[in-house]
PAZAPA-4460 file (N, C-alpha, C; in steps of 0.05 Angstrom, whole numbers, plus 32768, in hexadecimal, padded with zeros to 4 digits):
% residues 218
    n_x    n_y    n_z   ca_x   ca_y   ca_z    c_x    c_y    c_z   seq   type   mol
   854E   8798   862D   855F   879D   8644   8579   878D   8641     1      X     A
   856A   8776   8639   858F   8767   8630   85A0   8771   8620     2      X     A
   8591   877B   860A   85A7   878E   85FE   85B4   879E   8605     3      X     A
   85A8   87AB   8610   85AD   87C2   861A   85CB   87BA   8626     4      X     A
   85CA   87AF   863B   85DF   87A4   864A   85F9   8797   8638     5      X     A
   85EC   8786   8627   8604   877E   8616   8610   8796   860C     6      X     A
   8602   87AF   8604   861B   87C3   85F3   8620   87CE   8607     7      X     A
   8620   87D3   8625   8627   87DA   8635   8641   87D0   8649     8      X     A
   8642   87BD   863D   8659   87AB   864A   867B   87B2   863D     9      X     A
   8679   87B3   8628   8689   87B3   861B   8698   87D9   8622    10      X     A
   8688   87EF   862A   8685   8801   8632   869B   87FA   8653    11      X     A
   8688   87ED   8662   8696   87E4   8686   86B3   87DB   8681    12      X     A
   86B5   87CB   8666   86D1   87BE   8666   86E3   87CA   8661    13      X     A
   86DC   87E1   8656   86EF   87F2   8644   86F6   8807   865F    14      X     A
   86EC   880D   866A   86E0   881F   868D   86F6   880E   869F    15      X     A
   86EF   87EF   869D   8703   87EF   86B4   8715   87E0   86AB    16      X     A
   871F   87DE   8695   873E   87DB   868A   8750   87ED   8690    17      X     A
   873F   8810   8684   8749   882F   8687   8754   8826   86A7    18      X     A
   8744   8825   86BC   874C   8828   86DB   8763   8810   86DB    19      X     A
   875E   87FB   86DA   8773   87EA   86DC   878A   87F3   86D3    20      X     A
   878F   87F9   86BE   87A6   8807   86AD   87B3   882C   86C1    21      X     A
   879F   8839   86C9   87AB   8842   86D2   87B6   8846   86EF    22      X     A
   87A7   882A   86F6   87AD   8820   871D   87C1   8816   870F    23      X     A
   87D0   880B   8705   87ED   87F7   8700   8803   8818   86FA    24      X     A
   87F7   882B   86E8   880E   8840   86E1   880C   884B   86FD    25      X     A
   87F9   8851   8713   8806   8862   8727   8812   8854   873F    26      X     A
   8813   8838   8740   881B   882E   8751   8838   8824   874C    27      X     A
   883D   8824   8733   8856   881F   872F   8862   8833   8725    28      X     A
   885D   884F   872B   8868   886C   8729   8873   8874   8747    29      X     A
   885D   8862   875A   8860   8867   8778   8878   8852   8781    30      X     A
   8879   883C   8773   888D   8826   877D   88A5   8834   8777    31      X     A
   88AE   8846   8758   88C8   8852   8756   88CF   886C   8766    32      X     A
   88BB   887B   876C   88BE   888A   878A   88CC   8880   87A0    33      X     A
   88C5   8870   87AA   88CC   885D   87C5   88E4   8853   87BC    34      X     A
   88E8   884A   87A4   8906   883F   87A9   891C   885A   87A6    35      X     A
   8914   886D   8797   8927   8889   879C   8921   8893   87B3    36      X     A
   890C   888D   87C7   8916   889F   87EA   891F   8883   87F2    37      X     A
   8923   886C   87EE   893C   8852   87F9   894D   885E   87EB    38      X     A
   8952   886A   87D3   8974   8867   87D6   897A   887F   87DE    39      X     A
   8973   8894   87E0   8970   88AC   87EF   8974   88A4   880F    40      X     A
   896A   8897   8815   8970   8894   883B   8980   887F   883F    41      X     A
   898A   886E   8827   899D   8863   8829   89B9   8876   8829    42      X     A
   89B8   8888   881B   89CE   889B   880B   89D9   88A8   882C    43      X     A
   89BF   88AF   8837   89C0   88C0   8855   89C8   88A8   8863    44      X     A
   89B8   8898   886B   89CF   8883   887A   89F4   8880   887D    45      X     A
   89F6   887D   885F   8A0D   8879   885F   8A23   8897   8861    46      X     A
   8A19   88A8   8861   8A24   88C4   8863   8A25   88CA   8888    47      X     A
   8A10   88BD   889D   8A0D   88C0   88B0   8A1F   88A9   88BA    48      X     A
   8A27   8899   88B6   8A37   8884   88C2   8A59   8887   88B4    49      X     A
   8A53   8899   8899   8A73   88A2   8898   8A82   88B6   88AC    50      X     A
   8A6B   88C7   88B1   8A75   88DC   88C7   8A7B   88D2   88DC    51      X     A
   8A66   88B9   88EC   8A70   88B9   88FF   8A8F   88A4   88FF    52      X     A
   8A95   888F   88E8   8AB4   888F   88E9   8AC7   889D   88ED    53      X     A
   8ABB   88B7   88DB   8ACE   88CD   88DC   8AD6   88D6   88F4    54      X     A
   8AC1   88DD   8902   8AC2   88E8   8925   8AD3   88D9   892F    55      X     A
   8AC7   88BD   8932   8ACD   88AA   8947   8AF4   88A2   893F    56      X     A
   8B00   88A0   8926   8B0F   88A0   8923   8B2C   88BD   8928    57      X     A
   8B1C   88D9   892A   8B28   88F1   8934   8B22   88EA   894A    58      X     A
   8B17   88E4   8962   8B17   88D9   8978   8B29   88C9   8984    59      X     A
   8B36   88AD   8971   8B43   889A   897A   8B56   88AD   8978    60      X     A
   8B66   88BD   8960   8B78   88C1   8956   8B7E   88DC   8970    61      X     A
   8B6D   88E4   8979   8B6E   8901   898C   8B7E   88F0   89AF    62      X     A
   8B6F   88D4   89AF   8B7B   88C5   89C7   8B93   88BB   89CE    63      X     A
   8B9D   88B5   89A9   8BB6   88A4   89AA   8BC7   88C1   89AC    64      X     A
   8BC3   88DC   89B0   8BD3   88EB   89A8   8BDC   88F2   89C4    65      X     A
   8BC7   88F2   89CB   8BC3   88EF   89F2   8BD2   88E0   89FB    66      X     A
   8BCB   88C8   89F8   8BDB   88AE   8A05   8BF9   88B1   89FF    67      X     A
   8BFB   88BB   89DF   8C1B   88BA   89E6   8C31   88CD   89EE    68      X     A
   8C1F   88E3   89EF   8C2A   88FA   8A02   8C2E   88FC   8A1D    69      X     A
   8C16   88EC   8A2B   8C17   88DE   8A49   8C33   88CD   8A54    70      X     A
   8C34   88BE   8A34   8C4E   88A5   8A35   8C61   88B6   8A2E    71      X     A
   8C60   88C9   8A27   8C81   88D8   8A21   8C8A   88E5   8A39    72      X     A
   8C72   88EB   8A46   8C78   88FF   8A67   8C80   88F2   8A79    73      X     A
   8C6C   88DE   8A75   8C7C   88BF   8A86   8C94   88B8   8A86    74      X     A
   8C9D   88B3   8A6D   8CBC   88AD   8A69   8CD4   88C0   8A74    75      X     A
   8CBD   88D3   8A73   8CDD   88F0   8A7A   8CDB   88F3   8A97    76      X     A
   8CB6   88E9   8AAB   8CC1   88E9   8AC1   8CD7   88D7   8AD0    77      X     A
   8CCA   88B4   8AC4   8CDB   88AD   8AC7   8CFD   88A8   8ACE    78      X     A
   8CFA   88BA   8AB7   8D1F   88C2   8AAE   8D25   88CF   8AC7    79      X     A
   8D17   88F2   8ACA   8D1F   88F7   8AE4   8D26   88E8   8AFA    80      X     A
   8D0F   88D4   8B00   8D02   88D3   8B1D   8D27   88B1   8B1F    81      X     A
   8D31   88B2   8B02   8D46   889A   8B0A   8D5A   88AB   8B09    82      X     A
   8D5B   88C2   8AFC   8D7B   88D1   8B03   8D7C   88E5   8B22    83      X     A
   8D62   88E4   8B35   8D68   88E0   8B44   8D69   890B   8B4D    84      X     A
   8D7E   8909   8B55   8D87   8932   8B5C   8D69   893F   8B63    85      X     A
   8D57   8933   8B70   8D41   8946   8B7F   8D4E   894E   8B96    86      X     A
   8D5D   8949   8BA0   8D66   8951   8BB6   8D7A   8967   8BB7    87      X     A
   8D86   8961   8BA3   8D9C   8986   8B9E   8D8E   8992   8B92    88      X     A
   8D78   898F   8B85   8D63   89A3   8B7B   8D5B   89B1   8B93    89      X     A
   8D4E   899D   8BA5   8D43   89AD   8BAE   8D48   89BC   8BC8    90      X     A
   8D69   89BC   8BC8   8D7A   89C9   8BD1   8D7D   89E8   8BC7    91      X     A
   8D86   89E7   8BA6   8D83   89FD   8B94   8D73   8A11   8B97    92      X     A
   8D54   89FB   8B9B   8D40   8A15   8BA6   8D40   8A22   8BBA    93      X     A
   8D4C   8A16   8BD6   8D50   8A1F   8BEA   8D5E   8A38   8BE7    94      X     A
   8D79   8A30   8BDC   8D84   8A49   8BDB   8D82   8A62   8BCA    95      X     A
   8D75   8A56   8BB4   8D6C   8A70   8BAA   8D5A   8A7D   8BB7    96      X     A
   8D45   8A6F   8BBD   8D31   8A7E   8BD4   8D3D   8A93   8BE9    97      X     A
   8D54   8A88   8BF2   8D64   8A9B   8C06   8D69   8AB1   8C03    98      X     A
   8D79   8AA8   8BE6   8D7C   8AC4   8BD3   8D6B   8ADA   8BCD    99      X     A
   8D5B   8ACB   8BC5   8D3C   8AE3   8BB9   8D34   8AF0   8BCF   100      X     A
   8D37   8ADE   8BED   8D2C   8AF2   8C00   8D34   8B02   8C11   101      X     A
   8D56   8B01   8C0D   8D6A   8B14   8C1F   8D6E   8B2D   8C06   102      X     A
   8D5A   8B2C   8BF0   8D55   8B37   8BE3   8D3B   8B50   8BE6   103      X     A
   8D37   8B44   8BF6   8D1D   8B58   8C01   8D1C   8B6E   8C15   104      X     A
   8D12   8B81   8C1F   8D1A   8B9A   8C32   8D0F   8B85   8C4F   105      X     A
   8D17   8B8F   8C5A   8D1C   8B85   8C7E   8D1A   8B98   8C8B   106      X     A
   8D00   8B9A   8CA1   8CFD   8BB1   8CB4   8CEB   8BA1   8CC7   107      X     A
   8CF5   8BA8   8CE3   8CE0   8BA5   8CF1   8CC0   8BAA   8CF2   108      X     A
   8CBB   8BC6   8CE4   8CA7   8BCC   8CDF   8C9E   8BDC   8CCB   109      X     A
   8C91   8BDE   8CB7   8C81   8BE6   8C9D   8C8E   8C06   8C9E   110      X     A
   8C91   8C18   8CBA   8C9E   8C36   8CB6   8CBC   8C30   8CB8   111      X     A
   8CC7   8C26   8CC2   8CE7   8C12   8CC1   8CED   8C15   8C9D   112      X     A
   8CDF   8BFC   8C9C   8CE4   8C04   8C7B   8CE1   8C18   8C6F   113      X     A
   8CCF   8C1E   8C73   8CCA   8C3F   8C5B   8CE4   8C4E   8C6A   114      X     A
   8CE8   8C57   8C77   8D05   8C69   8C83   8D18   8C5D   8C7D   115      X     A
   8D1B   8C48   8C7A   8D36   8C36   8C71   8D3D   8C35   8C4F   116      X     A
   8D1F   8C2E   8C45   8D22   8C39   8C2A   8D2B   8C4B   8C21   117      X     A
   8D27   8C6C   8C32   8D28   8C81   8C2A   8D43   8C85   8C25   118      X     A
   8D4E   8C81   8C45   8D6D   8C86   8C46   8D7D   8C7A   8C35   119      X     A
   8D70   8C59   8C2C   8D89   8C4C   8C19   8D85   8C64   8BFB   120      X     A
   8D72   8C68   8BF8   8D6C   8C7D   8BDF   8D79   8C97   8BE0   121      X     A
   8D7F   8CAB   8BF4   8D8C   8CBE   8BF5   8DA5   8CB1   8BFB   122      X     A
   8DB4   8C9C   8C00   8DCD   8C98   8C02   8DD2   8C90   8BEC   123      X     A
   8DC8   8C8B   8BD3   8DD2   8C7F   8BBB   8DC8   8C9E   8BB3   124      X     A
   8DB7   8CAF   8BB5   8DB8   8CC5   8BA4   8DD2   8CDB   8BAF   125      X     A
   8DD4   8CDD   8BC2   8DEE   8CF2   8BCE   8E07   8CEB   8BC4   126      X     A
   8E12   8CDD   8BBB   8E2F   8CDA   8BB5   8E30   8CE7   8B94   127      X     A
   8E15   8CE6   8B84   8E1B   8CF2   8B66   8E08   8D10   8B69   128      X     A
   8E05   8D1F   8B83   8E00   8D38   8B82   8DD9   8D3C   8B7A   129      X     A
   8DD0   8D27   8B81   8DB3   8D27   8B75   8DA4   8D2D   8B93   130      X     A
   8D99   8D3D   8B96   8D82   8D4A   8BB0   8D68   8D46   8BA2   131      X     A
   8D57   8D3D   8BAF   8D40   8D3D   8BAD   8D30   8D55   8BA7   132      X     A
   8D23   8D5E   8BA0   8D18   8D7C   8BA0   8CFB   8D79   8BAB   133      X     A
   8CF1   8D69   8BB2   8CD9   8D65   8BBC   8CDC   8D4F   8BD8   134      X     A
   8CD5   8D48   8BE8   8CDA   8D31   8BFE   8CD0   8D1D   8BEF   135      X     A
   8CD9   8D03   8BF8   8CD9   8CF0   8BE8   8CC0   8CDC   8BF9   136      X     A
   8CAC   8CD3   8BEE   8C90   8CCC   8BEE   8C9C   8CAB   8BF0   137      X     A
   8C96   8C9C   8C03   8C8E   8C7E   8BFB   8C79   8C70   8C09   138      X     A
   8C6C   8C64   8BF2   8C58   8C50   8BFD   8C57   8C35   8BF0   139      X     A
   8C49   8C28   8C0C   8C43   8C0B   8C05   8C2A   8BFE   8BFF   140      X     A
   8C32   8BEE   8BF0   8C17   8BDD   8BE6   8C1C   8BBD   8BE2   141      X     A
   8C03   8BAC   8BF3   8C0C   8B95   8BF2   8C15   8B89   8BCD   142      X     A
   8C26   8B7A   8BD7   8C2C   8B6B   8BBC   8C19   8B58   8BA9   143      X     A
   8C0C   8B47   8BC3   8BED   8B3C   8BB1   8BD8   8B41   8BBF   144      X     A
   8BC7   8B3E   8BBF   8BAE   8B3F   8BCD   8BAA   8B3A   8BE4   145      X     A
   8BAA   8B44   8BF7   8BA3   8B39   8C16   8B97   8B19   8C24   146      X     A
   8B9C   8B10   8C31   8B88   8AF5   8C2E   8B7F   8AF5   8C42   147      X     A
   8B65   8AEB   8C38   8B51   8AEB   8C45   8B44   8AD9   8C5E   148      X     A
   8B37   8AD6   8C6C   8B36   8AC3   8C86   8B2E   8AB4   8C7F   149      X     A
   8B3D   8A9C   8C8A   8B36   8A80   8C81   8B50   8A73   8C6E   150      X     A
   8B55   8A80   8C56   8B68   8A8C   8C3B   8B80   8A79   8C4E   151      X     A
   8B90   8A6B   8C3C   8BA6   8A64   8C49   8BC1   8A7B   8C34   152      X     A
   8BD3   8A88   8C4D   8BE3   8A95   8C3C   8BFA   8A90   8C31   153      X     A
   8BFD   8AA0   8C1C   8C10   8A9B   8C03   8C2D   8AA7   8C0A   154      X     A
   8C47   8AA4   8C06   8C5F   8AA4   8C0A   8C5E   8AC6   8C02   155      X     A
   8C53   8AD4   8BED   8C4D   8AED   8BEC   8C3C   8AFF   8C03   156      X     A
   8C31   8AF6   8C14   8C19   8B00   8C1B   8C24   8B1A   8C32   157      X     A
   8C3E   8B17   8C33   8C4B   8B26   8C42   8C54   8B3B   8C40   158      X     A
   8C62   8B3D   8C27   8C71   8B53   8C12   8C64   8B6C   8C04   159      X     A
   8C6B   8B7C   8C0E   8C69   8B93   8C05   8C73   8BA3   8BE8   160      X     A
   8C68   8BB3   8BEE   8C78   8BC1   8BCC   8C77   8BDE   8BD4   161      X     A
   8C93   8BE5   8BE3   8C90   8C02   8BE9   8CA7   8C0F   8BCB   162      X     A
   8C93   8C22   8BCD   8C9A   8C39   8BAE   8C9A   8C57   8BB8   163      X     A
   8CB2   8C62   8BB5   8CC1   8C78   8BBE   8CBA   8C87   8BA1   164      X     A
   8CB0   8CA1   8BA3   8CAE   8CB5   8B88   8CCA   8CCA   8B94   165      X     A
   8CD1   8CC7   8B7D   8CEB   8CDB   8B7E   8CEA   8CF1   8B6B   166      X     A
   8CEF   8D10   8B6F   8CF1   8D21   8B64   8D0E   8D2F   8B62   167      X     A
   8D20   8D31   8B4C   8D39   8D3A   8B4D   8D3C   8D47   8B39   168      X     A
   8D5A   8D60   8B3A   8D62   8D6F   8B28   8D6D   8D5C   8B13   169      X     A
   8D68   8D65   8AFC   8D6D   8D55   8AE8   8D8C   8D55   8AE6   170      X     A
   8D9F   8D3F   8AE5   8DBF   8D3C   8AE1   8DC0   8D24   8AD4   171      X     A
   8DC8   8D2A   8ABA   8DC7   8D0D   8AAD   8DD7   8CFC   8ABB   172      X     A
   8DFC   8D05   8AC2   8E14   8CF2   8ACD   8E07   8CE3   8AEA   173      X     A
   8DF2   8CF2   8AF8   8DFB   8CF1   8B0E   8DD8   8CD4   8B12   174      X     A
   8DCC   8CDF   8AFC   8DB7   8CCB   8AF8   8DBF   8CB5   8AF1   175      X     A
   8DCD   8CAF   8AE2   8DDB   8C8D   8ACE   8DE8   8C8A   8AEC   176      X     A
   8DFD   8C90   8B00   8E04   8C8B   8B11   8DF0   8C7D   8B1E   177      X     A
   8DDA   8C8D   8B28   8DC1   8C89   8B3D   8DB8   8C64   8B31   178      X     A
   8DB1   8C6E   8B1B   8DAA   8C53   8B0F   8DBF   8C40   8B11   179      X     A
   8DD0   8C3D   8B0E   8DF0   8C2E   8B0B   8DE3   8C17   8B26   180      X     A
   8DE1   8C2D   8B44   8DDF   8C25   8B5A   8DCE   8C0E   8B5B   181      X     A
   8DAC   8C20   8B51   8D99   8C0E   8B59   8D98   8BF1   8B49   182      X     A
   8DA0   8BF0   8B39   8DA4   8BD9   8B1F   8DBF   8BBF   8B30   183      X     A
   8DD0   8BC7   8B43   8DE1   8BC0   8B52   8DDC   8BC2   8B6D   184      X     A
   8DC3   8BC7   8B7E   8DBF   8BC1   8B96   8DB7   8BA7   8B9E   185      X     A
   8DC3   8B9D   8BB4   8DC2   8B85   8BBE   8DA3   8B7E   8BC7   186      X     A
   8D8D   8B93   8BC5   8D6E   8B8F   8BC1   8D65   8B91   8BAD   187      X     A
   8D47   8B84   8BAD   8D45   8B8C   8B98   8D35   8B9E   8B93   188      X     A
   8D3E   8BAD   8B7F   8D32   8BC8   8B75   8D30   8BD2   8B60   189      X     A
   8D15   8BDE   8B5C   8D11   8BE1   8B37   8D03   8BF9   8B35   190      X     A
   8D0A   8C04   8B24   8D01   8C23   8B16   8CE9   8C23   8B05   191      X     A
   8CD1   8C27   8B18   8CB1   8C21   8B00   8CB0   8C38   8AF3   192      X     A
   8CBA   8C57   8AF8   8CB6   8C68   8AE6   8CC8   8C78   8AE8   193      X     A
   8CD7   8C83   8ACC   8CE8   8C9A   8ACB   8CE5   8CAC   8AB8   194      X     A
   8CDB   8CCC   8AC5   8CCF   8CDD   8AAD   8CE5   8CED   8AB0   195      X     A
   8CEF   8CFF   8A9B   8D05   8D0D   8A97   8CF4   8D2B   8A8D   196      X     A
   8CF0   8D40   8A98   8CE7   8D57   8A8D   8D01   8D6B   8A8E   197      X     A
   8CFE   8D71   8A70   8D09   8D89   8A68   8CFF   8DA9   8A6A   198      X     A
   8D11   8DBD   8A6D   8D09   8DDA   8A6B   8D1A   8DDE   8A7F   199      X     A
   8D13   8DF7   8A86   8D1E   8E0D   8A94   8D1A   8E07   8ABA   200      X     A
   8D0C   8DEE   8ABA   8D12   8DE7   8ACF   8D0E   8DC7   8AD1   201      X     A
   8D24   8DBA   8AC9   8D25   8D9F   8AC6   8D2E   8D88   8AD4   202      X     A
   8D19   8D7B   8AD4   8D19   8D62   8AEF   8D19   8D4C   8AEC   203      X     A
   8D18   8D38   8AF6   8D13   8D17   8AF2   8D02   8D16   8B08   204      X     A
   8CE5   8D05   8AF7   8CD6   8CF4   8B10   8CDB   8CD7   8B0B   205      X     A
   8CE0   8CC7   8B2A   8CE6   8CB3   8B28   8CDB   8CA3   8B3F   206      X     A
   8CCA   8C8B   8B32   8CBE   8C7C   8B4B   8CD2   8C5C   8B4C   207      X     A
   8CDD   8C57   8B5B   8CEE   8C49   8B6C   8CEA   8C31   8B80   208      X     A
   8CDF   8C1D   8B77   8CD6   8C0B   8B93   8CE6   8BF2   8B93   209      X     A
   8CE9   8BE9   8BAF   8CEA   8BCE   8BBB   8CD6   8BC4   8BC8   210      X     A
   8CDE   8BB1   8BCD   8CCB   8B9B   8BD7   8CD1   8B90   8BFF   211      X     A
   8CC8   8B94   8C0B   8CC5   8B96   8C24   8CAE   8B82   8C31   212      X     A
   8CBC   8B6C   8C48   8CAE   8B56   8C45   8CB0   8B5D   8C67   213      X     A
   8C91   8B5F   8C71   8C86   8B62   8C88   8C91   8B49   8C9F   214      X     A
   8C94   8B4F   8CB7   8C9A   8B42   8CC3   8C83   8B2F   8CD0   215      X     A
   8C68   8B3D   8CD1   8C53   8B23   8CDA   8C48   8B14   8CC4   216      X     A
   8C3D   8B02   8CCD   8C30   8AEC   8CC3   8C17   8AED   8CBC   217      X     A
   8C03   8AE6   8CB0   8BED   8AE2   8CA7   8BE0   8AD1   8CB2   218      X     A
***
């Protein structure tokens, strides 16, 4: 039995040298693993903290662009607010405002206007021989939207937009005249459509409106 054992030994040694030998090769196969995912999540680290310089630096650079656009507006109010002339300004506006609005049709009432329209329109058409061939159509439509209750109203909320359709014998001289007028009336007035049909019975359609500012209030 002792023998036995003695040639048997030499067998165990050889057994667990083999294991020893190859517990040292896989553990230090596993140690060079681990240091390539460290420098791998090192690599990502430093790629995640470049970005965010990057950001954080388009950020500063997005503020200062801010800031000194703020300081440039500043400086120019400044400038204004020391040269002072708000007060003939806002004079200027006054009177232009006057302007723009003795610019507008004037009637006691919404049929006032439309009849007043008409007539200034056949009195600029009768002096160059132009008759209507159809009666002349006008209607109104508010200029913005109505407002609503409660709604506080707008300097427009009043104004109208009455549009006269006109039907006439076609005369070129007596047309450039017609136009001459409305382009030179002391209102104001603008030509949304001018169709010119040719043939054997040839006409001009022409829609024609001013602006007509109600006498009540909102």
């Amino acid at each position: 039995m002792a023998d036995v054992m003695m040639k048997s030994f030499p067998t165990l040694q050889k057994l667990l040298d083999r294991l020893r030998a190859e517990s040292r090769s896989r553990i230090g196969h596993d140690i060079v693993l681990t240091d390539r995912l460290k420098a791998m999540l090192s690599v990502a680290v430093a790629l995640v903290v470049l970005a965010a310089l990057i950001g954080m630096h388009q950020t500063v650079s997005s503020f200062e662009r801010d800031y000194e656009r703020v300081q440039i507006d500043k400086a120019r109010l400044e400038a204004q607010i020391k040269a002072g002339g708000w007060q003939e300004r806002k004079q200027q506006s006054q009177v232009l405002k006057s302007l723009l609005e003795e610019r507008l049709w004037a009637a006691q009432t919404p049929g006032l206007a439309d009849a007043g329209f008409e007539r200034w329109l056949r009195d600029r058409m009768s002096p160059h021989k132009l008759e209507p061939i159809a009666q002349i159509q006008v209607r109104r439509v508010p200029l913005v939207r109505q407002v609503q209750p409660g709604e506080q109203p707008t300097p427009l909320s009043t104004v109208q937009r009455m549009t006269a359709k006109l039907i006439l014998p076609f005369e070129s001289a007596g047309l450039s005249h017609f136009l001459a007028d409305i382009a030179e009336a002391d209102k104001a007035v603008v030509v949304d459509r001018l169709i010119v049909r040719a043939g054997r019975n040839a006409r001009i359609e022409m829609d024609v409106s001013a602006f007509y500012r109600s006498s009540e209030r909102n």
